[in-house]
N, C-alpha and C positions, 0 to 999 in steps of 0.2 A: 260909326255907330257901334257900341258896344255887342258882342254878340252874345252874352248871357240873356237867353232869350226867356228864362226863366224871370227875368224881373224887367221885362219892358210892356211895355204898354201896348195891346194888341186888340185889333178889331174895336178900336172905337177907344175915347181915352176912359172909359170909366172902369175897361178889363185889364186889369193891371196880373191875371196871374193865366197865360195858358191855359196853364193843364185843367185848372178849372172848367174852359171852354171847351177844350180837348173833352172832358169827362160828361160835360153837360151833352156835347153832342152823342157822345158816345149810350146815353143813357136815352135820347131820342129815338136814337136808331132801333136801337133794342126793343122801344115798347110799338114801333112800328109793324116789326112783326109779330106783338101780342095784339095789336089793331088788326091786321090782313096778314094773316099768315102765309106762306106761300105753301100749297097743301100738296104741290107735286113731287116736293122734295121733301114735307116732313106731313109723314101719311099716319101716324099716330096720335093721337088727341087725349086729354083727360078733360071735360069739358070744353072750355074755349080755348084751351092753351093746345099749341101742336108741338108734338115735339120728331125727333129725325130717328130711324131706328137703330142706331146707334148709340143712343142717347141713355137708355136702359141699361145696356150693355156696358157702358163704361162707369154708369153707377152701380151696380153690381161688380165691377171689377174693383174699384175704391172700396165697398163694403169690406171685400175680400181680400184688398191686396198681401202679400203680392199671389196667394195661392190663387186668385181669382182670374191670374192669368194663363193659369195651367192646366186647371180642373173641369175645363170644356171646351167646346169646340168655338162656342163664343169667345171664350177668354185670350184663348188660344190663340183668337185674330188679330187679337193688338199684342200680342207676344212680344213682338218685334216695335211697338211703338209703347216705351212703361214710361214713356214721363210724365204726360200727360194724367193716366190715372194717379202716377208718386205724387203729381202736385196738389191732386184734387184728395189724396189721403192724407196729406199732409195739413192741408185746410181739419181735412171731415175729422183729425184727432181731437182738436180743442170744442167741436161741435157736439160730440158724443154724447155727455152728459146732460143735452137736452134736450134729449130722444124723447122724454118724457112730455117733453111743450108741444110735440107735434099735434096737431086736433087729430082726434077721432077721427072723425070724418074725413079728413085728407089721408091718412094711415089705413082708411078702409077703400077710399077710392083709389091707392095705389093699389093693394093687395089685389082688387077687382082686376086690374089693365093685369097686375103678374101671371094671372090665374090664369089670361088670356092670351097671352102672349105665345109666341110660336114655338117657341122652347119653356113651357111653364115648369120643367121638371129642374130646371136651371135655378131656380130662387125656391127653392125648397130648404128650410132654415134661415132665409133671409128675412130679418124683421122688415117692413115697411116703412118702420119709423126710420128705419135705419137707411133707406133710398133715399126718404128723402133729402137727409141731411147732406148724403151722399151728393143728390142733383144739387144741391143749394152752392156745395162747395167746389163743384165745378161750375158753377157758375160763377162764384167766387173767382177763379183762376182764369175762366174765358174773361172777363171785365178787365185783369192784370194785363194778362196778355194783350189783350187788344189796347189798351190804353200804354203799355212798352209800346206798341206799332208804333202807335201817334206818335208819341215822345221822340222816340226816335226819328223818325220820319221827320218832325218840326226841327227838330235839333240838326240835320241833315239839310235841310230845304234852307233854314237861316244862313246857311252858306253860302245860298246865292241871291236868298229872296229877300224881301223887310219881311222884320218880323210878324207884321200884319197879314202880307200874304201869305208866307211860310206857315201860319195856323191857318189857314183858312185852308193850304190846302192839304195838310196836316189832317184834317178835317173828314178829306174826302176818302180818307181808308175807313171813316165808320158812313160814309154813302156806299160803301160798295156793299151788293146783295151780298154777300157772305158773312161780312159785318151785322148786317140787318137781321141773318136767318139765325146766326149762332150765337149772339150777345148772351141770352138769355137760356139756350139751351145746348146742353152738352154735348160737347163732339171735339175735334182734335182742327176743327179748322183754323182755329184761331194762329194755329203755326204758320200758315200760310198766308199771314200779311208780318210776323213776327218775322220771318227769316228773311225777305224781303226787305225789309225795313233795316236789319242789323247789318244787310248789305249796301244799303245807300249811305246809314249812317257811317261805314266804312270809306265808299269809297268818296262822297264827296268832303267828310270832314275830319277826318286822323288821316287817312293814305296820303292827303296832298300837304301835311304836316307832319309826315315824315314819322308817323306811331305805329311802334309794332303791332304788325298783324297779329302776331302767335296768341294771346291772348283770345283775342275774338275770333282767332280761327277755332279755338278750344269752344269758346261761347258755341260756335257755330256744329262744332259735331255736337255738343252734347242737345242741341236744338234738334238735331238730325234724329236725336230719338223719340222723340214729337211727330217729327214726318219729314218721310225722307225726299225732302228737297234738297237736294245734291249740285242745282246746279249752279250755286256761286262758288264750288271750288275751287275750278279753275281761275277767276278772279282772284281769288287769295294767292293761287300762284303767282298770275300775272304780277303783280304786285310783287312781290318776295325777286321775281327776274329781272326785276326795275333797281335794286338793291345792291349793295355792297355784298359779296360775299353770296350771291345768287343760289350757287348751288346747296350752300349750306339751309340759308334761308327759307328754301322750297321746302329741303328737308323735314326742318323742323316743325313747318305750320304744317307739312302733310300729316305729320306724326303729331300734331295736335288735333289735328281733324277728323282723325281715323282713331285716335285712341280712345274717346268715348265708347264709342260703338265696338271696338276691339274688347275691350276691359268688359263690357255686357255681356259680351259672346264665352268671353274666358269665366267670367262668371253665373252665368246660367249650365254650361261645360263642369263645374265644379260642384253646383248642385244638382248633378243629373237630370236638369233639361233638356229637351231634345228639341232642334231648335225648327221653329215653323216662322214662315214670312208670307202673309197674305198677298200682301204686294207683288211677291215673285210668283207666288202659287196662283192665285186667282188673277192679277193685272197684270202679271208678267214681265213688270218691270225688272231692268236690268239682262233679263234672258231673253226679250225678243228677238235680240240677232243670231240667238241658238236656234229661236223656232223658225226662223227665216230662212236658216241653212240648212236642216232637216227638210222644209217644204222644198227648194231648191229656189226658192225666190230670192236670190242673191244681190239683184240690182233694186229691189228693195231695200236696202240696208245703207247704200252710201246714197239713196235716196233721203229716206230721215233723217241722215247724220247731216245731208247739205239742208234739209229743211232748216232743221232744228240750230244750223248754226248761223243760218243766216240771220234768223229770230234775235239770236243769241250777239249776233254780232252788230245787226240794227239798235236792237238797246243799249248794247255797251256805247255806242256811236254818239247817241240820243244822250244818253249822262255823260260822256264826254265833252260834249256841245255844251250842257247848262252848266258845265264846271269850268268852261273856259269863260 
C-alpha cells in the first residue's frame, strides 16, 4: 500500500482527501464549545461566547507586538513565550485595513469587557476594532496549529496503521478537551498537541528511515518558544547515539535545539530587555530542585525524577511496541 496518505481513500471510499476530514473534524470540535462551553476554565464571556483569561492578554500583545511584551506586567508574562503572539501578528498585518468592517456594536461590546477587565489601565489607546482582529487571527493561527497536530500525527500513525485508521485516529487530537476549549479561542495551547505530534512524527516515520534529526530538532526549539515543553529532547539525543559519529551528532541537534531560544535571549540582551519567565517565577519550572534543597526536602527530588521517568520511559516503550 502506498503510503502517500495524502491521496488515498479514507473512512469510507467517497473521502478521497484527509485533511479535508482532519479539518471538518477539527471545526466540530470547535463549535462544541461555542455549544457548552466549559465555564471553569474559561470564566470570561462576551455574550454566549466564553473565552479563557488569557485570551485578551495575548490579543492585546498581537495589537502591540512586539512592545506589548514589555510595557506591562501582563505582557511581560508571555515574554518568555513570543511565538505565539509573532504568529498571530503576523496573520493580524494583512487584517488591518479592515478595521473599518468591524460592526459597531461588536467594537462597542469589546471596549465594554476592556473597560472591565482587571487591568483596564492596560488597553488605554487600544482601539477595539483593533482586538478584534487581533482575536480573529489568532484564531487564525490556533486552526493552523491544530490542524499541523493532525497532519502530522496521520502522517506518523500511516506507518503502522491503514490509512483509514490512522485518520480516524488522527482525529482524536481534535476529541481531546483542549482541542475542544481552544479551537476557537486564543491561548498558547495549541502547542501542546503541536510538539507532541512533531515528536511522533519523528520518531515513528524519518528516525526509522534513517532522516536527520538536526533539522526538526531546530523545528523543535523554535516550538519551544510557544511552550516550553522540553521533554522530547532527550529523544532527539537518543536518537543521534544510535548514529554514526554519536558524539558529533548529539552535538549538533543539541545546538539546534537550544539555539532558538539562545538567539531570543542574546537578543532581547541587545535591546535592553531584562528578562522575566513566568514559568520559573510563578510555576517554578525548571528550579524546583533549588527550592527543594533550600527546604531540605532532598529525597523529594530523586523522588520526581523516578516518577517522571518512569512516565517517560513507559511511553517511549508503548511507541516502541506500535513501531515494531
Amino acid at each position: 500500500m502506498p503510503r502517500d496518505l495524502m491521496s488515498l481513500t479514507c473512512l469510507g471510499h467517497g473521502w478521497r482527501h484527509p485533511v479535508i476530514v482532519l479539518m471538518a473534524g477539527l471545526m466540530i470540535a470547535g463549535g462544541l464549545h461555542l455549544v457548552a462551553p466549559n465555564r471553569a476554565t474559561h470564566r470570561y464571556h462576551a455574550g454566549a461566547y466564553w473565552f479563557n483569561a488569557d485570551s485578551a492578554a495575548y490579543a492585546r500583545a498581537v495589537v502591540r507586538f512586539p512592545a506589548g511584551l514589555n510595557d506591562c506586567e501582563q505582557g511581560r508574562a508571555r515574554l518568555s513565550r513570543p511565538l505565539y503572539p509573532f504568529l498571530g501578528w503576523l496573520v493580524y498585518q494583512p487584517l488591518r485595513p479592515w478595521a473599518g468592517w468591524v460592526p459597531t456594536g461588536v467594537a462597542q461590546r469589546v471596549s465594554q469587557v476592556m473597560q472591565k477587565a482587571n487591568h483596564p489601565e492596560i488597553w488605554d489607546g487600544v482601539d477595539p476594532r483593533s482586538v478584534v482582529l487581533a482575536w480573529v487571527a489568532l484564531v487564525a493561527v490556533n486552526v493552523g496549529l491544530y490542524l499541523a497536530s493532525m497532519i502530522l500525527t496521520l502522517r506518523a500513525l500511516g506507518e503502522v496503521f491503514e490509512a483509514g485508521l490512522a485518520t480516524a485516529l488522527a482525529l482524536l487530537v481534535a476529541g481531546h478537551s483542549n482541542t475542544i476549549e481552544f479551537v476557537f479561542v486564543p491561548s498558547s495551547e495549541p502547542f501542546n498537541a503541536l510538539i507532541p505530534a512533531l515528536f511522533l512524527n519523528e520518531a515513528l516515520r524519518r528516525w526509522p528511515r534513517s532522516a536527520s534529526g538536526r533539522l526538526s530538532a531546530l523545528g523543535l526549539g523554535i516550538l519551544m518558544l510557544g511552550k516550553g515543553l522540553a521533554f522530547p529532547f532527550l529523544n532527539w539525543l537518543a536518537d543521534a547515539w544510535k548514529r554514526e559519529g554519536r558524539w558529533r551528532e548529539m552535538v549538533l541537534r543539541s545546538l539546534m535545539l537550544t539555539a532558538p531560544f539562545a538567539g531570543y535571549r542574546i537578543l532581547l540582551a541587545a535591546l535592553g530587555v531584562s528578562w522575566y519567565s513566568a514559568e520559573t517565577e510563578a510555576y517554578r519550572q525548571f528550579v524546583w530542585m533549588v527550592d527543594d534543597a533550600r527546604a531540605d526536602l532532598w529525597l523529594e527530588i530523586p523522588m520526581r525524577w523516578l516518577a517522571g521517568g518512569g512516565e517517560f520511559l513507559a511511553l517511549s516503550m508503548q511507541i516502541g511496541r506500535a513501531h515494531v
